[in-house]
N, CA and C atoms of all chains as a GROMACS GRO file, in nm:
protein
  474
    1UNK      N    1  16.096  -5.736  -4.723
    1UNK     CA    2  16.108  -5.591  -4.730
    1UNK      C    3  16.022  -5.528  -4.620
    2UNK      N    4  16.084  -5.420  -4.587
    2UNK     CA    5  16.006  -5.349  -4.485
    2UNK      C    6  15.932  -5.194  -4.518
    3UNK      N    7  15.799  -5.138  -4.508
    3UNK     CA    8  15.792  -5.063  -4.545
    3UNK      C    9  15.700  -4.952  -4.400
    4UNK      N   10  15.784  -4.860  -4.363
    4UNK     CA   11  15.725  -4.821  -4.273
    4UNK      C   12  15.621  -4.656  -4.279
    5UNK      N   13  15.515  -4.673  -4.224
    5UNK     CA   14  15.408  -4.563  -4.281
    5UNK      C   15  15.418  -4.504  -4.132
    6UNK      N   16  15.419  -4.339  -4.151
    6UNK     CA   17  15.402  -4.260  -4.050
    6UNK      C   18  15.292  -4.177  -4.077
    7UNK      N   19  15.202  -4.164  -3.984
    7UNK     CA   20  15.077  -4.117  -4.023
    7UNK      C   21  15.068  -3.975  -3.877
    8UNK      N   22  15.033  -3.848  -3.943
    8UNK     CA   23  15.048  -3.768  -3.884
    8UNK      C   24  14.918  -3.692  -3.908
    9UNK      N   25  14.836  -3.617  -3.763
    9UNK     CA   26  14.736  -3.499  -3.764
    9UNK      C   27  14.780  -3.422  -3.932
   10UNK      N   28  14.670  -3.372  -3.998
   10UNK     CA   29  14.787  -3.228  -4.082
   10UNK      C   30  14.756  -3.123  -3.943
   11UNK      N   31  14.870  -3.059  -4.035
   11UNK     CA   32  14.858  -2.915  -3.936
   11UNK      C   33  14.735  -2.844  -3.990
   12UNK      N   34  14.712  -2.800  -3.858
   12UNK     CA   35  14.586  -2.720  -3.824
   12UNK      C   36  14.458  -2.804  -3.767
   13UNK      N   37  14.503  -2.903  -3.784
   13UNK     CA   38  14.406  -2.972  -3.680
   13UNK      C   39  14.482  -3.043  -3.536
   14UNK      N   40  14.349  -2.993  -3.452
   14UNK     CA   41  14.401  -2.985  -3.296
   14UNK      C   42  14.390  -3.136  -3.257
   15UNK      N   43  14.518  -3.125  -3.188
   15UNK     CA   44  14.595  -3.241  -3.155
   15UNK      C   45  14.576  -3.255  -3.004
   16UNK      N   46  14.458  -3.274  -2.935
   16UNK     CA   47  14.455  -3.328  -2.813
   16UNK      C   48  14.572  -3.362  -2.730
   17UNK      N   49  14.627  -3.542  -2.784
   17UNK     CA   50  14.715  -3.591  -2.731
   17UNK      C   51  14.820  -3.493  -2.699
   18UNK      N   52  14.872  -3.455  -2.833
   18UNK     CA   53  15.009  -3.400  -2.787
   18UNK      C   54  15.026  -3.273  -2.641
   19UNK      N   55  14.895  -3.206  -2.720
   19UNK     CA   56  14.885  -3.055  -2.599
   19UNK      C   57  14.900  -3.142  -2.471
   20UNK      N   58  14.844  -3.311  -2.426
   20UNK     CA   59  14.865  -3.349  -2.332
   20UNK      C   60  14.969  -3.390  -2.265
   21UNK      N   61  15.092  -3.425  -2.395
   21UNK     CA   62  15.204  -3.477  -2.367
   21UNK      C   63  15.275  -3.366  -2.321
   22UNK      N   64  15.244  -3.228  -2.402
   22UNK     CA   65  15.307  -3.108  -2.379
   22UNK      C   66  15.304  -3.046  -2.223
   23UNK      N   67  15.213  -3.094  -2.175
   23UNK     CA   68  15.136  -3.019  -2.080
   23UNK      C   69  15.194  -3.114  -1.931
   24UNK      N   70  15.216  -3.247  -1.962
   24UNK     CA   71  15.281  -3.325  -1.920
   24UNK      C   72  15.410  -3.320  -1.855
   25UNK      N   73  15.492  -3.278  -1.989
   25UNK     CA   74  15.658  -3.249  -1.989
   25UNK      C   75  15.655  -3.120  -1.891
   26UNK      N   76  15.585  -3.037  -1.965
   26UNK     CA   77  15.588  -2.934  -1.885
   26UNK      C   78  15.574  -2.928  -1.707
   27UNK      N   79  15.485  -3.038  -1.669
   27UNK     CA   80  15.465  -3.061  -1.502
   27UNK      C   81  15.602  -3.081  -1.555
   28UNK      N   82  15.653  -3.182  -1.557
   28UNK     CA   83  15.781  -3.280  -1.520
   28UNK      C   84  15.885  -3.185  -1.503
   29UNK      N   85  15.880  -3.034  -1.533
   29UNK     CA   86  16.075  -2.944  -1.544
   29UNK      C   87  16.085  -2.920  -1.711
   30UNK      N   88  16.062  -2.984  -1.771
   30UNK     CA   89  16.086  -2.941  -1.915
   30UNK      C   90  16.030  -2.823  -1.954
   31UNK      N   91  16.137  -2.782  -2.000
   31UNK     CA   92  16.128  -2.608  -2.063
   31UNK      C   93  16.151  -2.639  -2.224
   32UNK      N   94  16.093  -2.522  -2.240
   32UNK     CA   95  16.159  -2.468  -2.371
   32UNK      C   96  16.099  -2.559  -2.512
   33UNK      N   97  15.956  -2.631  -2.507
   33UNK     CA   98  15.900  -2.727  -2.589
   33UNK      C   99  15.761  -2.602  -2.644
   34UNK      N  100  15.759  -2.602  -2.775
   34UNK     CA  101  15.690  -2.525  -2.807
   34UNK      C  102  15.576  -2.558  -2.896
   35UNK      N  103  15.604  -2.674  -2.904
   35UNK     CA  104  15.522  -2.739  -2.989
   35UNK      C  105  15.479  -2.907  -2.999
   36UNK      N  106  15.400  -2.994  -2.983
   36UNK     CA  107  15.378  -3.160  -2.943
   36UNK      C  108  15.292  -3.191  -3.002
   37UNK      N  109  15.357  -3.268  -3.119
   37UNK     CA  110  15.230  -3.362  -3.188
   37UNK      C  111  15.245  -3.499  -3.207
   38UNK      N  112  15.144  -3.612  -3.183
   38UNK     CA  113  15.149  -3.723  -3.149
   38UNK      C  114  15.078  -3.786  -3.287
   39UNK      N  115  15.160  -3.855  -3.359
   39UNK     CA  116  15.144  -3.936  -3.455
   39UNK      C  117  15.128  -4.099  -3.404
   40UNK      N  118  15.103  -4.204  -3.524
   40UNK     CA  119  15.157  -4.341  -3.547
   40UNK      C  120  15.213  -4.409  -3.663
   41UNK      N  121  15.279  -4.482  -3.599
   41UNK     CA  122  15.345  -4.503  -3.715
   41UNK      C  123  15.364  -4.661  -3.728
   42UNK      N  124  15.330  -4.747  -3.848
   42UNK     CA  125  15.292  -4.884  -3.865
   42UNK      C  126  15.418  -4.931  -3.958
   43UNK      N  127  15.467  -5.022  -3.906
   43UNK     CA  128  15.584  -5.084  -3.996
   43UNK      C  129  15.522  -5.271  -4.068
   44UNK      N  130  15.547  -5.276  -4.161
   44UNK     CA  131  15.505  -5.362  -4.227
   44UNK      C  132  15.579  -5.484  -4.281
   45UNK      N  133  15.563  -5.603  -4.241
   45UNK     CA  134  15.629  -5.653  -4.323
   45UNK      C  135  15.617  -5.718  -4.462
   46UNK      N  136  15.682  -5.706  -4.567
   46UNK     CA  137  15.638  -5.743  -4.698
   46UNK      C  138  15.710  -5.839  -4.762
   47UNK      N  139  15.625  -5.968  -4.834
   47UNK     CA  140  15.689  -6.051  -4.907
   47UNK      C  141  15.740  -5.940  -5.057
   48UNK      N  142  15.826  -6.036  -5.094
   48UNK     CA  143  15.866  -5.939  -5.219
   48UNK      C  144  16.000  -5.861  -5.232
   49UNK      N  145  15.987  -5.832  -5.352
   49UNK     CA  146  16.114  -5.764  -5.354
   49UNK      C  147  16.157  -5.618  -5.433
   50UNK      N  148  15.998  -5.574  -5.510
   50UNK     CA  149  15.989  -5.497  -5.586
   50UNK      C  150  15.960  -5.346  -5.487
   51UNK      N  151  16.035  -5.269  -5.468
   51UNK     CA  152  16.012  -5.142  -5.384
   51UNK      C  153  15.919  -5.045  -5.449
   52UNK      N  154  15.949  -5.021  -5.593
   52UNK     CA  155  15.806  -4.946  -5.640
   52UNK      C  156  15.630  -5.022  -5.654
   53UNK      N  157  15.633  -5.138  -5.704
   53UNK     CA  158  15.565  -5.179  -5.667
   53UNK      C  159  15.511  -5.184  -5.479
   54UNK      N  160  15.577  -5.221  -5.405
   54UNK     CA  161  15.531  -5.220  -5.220
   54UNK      C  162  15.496  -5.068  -5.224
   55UNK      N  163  15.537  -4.952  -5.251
   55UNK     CA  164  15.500  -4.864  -5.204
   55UNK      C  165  15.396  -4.803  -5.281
   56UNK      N  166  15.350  -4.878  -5.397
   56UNK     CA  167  15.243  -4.827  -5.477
   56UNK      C  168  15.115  -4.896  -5.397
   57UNK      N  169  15.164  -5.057  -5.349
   57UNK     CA  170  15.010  -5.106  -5.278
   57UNK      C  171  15.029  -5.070  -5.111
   58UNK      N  172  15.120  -5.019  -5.044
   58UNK     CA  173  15.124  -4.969  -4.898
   58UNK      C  174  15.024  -4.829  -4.943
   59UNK      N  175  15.044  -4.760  -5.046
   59UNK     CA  176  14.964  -4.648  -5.042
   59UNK      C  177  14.834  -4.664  -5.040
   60UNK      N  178  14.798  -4.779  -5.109
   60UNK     CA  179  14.656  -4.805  -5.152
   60UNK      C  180  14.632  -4.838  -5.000
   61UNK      N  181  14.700  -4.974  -4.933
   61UNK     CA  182  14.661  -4.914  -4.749
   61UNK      C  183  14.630  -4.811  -4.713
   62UNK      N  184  14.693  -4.746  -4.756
   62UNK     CA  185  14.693  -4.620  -4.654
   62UNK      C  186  14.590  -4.523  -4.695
   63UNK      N  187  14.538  -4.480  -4.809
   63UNK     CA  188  14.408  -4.427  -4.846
   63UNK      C  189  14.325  -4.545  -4.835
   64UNK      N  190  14.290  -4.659  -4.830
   64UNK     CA  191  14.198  -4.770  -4.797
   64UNK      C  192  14.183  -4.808  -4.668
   65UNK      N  193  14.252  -4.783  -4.550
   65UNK     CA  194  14.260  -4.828  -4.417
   65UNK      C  195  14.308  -4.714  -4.337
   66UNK      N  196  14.436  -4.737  -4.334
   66UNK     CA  197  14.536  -4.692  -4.253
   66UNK      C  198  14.527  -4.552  -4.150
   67UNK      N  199  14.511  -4.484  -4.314
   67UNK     CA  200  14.522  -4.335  -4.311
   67UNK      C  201  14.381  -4.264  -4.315
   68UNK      N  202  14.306  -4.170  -4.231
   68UNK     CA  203  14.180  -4.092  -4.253
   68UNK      C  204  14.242  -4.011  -4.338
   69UNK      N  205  14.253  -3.970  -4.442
   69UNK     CA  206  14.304  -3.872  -4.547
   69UNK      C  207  14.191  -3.749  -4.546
   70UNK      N  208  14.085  -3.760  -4.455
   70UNK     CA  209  14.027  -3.600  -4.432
   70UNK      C  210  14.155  -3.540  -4.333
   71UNK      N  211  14.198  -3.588  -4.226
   71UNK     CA  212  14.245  -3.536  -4.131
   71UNK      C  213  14.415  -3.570  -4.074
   72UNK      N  214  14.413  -3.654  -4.148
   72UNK     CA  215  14.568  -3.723  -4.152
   72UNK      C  216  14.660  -3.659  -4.254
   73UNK      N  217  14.758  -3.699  -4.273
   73UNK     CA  218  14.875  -3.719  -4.366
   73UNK      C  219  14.959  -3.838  -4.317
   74UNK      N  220  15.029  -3.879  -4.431
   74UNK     CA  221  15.078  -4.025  -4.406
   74UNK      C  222  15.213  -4.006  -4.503
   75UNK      N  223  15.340  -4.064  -4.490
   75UNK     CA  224  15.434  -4.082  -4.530
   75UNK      C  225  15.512  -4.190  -4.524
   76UNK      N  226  15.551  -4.283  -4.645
   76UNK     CA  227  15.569  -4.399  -4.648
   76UNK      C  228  15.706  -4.416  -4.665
   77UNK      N  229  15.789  -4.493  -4.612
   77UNK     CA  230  15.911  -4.539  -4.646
   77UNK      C  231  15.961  -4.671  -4.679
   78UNK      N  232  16.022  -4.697  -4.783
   78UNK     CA  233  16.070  -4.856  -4.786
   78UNK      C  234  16.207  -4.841  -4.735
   79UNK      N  235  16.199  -4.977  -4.688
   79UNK     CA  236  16.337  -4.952  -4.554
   79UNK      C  237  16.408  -5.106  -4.615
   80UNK      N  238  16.407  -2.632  -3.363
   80UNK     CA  239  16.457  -2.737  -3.370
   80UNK      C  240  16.385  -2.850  -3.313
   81UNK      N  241  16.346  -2.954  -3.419
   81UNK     CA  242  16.281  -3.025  -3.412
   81UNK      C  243  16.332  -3.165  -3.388
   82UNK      N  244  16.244  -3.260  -3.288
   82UNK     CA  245  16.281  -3.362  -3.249
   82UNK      C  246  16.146  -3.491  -3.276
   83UNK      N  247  16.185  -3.604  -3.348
   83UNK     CA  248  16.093  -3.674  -3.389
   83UNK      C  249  16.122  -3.833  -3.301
   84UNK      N  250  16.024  -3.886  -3.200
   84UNK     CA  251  16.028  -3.985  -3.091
   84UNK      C  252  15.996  -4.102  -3.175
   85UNK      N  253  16.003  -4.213  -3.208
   85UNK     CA  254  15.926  -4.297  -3.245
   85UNK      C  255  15.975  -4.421  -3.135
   86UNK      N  256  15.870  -4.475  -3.064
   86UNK     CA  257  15.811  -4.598  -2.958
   86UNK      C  258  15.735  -4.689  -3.048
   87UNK      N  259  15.783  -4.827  -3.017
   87UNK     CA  260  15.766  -4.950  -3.064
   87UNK      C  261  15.761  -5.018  -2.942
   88UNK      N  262  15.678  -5.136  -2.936
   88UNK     CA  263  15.675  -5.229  -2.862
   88UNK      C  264  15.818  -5.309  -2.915
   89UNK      N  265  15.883  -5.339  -2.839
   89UNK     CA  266  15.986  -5.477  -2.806
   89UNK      C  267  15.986  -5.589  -2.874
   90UNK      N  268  16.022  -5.597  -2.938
   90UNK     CA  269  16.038  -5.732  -2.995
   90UNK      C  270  15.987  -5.847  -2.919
   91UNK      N  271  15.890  -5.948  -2.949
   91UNK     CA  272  15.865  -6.054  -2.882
   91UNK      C  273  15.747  -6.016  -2.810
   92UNK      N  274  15.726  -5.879  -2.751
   92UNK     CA  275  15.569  -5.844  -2.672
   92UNK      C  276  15.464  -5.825  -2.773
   93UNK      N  277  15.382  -5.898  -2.746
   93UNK     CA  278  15.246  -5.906  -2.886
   93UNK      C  279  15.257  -5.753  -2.857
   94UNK      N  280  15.179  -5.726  -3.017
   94UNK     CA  281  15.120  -5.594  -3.050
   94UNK      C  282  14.956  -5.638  -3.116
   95UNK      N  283  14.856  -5.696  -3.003
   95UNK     CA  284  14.698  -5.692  -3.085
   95UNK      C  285  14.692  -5.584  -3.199
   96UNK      N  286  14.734  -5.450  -3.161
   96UNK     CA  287  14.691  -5.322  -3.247
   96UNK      C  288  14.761  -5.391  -3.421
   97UNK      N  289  14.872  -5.382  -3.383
   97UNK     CA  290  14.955  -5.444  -3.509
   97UNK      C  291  14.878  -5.569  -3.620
   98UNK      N  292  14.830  -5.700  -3.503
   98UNK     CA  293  14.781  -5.805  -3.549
   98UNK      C  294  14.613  -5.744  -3.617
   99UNK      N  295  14.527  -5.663  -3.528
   99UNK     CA  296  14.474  -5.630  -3.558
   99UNK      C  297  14.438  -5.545  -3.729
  100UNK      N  298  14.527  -5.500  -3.735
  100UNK     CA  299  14.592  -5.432  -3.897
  100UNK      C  300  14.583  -5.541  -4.016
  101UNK      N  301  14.674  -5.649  -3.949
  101UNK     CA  302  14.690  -5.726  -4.061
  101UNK      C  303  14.586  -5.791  -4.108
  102UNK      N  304  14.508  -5.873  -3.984
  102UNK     CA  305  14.405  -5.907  -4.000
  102UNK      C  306  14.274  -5.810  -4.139
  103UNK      N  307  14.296  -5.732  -4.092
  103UNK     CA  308  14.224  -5.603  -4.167
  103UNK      C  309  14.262  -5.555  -4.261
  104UNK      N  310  14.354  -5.631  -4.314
  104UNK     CA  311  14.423  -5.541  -4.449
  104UNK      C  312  14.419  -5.701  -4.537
  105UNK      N  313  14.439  -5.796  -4.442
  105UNK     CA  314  14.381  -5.904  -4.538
  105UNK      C  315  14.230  -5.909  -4.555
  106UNK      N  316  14.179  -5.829  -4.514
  106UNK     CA  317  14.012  -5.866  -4.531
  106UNK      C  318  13.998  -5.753  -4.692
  107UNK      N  319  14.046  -5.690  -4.647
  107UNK     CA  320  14.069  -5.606  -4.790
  107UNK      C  321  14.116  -5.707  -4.913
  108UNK      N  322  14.171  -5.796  -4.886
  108UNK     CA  323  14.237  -5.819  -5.023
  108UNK      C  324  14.402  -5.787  -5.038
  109UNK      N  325  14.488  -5.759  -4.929
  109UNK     CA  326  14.595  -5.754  -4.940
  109UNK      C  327  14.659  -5.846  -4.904
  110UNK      N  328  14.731  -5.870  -4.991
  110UNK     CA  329  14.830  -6.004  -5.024
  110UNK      C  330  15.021  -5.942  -4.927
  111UNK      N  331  15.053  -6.104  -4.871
  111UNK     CA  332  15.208  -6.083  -4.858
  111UNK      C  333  15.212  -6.000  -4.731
  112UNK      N  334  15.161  -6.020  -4.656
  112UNK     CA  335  15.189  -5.910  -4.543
  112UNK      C  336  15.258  -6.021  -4.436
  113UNK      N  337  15.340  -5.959  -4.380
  113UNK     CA  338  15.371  -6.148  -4.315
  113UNK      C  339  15.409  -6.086  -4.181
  114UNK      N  340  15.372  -5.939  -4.149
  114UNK     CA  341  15.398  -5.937  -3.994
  114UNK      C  342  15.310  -5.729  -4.017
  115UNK      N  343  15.319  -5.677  -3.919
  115UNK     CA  344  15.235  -5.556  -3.855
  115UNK      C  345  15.255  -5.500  -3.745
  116UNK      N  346  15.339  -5.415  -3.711
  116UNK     CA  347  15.347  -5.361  -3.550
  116UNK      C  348  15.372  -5.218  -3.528
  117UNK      N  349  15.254  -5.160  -3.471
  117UNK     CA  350  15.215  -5.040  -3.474
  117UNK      C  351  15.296  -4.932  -3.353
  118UNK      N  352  15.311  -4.830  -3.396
  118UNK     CA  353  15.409  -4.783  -3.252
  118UNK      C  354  15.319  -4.611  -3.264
  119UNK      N  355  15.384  -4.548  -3.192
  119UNK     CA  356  15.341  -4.416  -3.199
  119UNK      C  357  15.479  -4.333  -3.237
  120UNK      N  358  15.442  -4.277  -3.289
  120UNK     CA  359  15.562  -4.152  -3.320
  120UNK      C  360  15.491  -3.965  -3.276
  121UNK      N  361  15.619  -3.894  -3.190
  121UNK     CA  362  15.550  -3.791  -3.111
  121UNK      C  363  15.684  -3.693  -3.212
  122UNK      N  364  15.672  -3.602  -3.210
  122UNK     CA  365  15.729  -3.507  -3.249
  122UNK      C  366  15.719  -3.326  -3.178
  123UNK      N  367  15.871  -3.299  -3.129
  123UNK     CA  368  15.807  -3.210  -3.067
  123UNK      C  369  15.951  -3.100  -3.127
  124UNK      N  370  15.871  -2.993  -3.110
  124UNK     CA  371  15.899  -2.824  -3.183
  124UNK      C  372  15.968  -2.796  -3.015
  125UNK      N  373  16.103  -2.782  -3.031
  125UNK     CA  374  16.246  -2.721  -2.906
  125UNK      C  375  16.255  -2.619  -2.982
  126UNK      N  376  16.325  -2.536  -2.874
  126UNK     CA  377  16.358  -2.369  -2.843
  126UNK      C  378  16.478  -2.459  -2.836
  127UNK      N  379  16.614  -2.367  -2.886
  127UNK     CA  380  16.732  -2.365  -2.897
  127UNK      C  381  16.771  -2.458  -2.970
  128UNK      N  382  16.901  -2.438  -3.002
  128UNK     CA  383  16.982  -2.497  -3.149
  128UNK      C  384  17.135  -2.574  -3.117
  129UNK      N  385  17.109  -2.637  -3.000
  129UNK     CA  386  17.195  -2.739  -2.969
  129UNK      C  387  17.128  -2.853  -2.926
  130UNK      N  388  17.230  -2.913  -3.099
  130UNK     CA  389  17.142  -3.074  -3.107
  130UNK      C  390  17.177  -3.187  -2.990
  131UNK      N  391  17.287  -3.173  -2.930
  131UNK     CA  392  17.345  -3.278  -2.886
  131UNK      C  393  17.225  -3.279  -2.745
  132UNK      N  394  17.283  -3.117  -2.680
  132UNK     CA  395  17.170  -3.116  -2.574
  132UNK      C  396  17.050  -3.142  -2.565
  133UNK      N  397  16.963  -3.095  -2.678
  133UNK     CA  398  16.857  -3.128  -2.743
  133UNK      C  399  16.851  -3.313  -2.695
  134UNK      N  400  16.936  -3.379  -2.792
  134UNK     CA  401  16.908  -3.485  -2.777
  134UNK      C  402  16.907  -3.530  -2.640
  135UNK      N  403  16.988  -3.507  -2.538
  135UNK     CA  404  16.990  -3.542  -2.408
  135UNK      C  405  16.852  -3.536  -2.347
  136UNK      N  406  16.794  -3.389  -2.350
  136UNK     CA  407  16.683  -3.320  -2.311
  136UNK      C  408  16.547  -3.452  -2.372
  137UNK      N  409  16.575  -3.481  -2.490
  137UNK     CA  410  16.471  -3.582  -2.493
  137UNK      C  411  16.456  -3.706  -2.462
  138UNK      N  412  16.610  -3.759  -2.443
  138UNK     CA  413  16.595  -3.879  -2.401
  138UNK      C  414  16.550  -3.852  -2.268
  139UNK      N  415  16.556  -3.810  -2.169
  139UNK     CA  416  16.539  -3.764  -2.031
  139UNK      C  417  16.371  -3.809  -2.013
  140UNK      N  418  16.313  -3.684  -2.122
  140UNK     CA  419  16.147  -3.693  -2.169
  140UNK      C  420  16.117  -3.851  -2.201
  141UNK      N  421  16.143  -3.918  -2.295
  141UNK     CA  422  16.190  -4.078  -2.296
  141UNK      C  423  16.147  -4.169  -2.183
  142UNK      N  424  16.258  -4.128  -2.067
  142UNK     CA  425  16.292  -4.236  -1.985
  142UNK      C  426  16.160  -4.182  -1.879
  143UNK      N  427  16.176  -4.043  -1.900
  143UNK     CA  428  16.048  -4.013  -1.745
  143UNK      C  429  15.898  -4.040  -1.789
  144UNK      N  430  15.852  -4.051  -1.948
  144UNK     CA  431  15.749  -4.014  -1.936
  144UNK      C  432  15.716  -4.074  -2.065
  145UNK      N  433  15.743  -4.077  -2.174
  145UNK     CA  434  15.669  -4.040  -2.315
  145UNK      C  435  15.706  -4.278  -2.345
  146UNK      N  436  15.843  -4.307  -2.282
  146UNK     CA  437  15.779  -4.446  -2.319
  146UNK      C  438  15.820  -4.515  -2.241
  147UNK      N  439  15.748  -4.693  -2.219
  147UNK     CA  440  15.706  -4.748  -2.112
  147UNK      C  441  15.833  -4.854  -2.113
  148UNK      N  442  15.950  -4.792  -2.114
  148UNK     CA  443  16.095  -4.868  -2.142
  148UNK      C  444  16.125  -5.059  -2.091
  149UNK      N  445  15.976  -5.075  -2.019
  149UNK     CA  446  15.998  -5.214  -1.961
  149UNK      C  447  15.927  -5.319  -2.121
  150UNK      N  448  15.842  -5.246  -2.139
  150UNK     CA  449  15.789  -5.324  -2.265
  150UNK      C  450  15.822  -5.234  -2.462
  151UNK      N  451  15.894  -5.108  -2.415
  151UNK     CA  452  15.883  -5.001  -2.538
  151UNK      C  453  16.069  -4.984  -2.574
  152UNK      N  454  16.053  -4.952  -2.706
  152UNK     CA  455  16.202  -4.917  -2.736
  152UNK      C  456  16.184  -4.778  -2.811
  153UNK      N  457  16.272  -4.688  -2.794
  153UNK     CA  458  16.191  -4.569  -2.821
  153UNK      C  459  16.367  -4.546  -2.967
  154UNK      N  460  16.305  -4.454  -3.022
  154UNK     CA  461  16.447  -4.380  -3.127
  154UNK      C  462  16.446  -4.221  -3.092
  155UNK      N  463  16.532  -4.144  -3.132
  155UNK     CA  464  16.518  -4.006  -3.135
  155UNK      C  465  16.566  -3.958  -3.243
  156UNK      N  466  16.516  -3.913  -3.330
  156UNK     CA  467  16.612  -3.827  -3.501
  156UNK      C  468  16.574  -3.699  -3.441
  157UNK      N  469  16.704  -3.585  -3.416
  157UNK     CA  470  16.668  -3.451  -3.441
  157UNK      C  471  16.656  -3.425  -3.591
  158UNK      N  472  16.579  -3.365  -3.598
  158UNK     CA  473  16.542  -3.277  -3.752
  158UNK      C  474  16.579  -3.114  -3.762
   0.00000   0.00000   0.00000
């Protein structure tokens, strides 16, 4: 099973990277981008076969490791 | 109109960051993990409401800039 975690700034906290990516595109000709935020995102692979169970212990990752839960948000998917 | 990037390393090109994870999530005590590969996901806030173009407009961003297409495989979901 695969379970993939996307871990994102929350909003309202300033996002360096992206303003850089933004700022970036913008040299390059790109118009019309109003907004750039730069996440990660960790795909996992899992023995098993139980999907509520994987996404009950991917969470526990993710408040135990993964995720800074002062400044993050994280969203998990079983795939 | 929103556009969400997600970049992965390639199949077959180590990901340390990835291995690094696992390593670290078994030190925790997590069981069954049998692989880890970390990518970035960028998300960016477009002006105007044509998806198709939209999508063009980012792959463009993609190929010039945002991933390293010799070692990266990138996705695009408009949202």
């Amino acid at each position: 099973m695969k379970a993939r975690v996307t871990i994102m700034l929350k909003d309202g906290v300033l996002d360096p990277q992206g303003e850089a990516i933004r700022h970036a595109l913008g040299g390059l000709g790109h118009r019309g981008i109003s907004g750039v935020r730069q996440g990660k995102v960790i795909e996992l692979d899992l023995d098993g076969s139980d999907a509520e169970a994987a996404e009950a212990e991917v969470k526990r990752m993710c408040e135990g490791l993964l995720a800074n839960t002062v400044i993050e948000k994280y969203r998990i998917e079983i795939v």
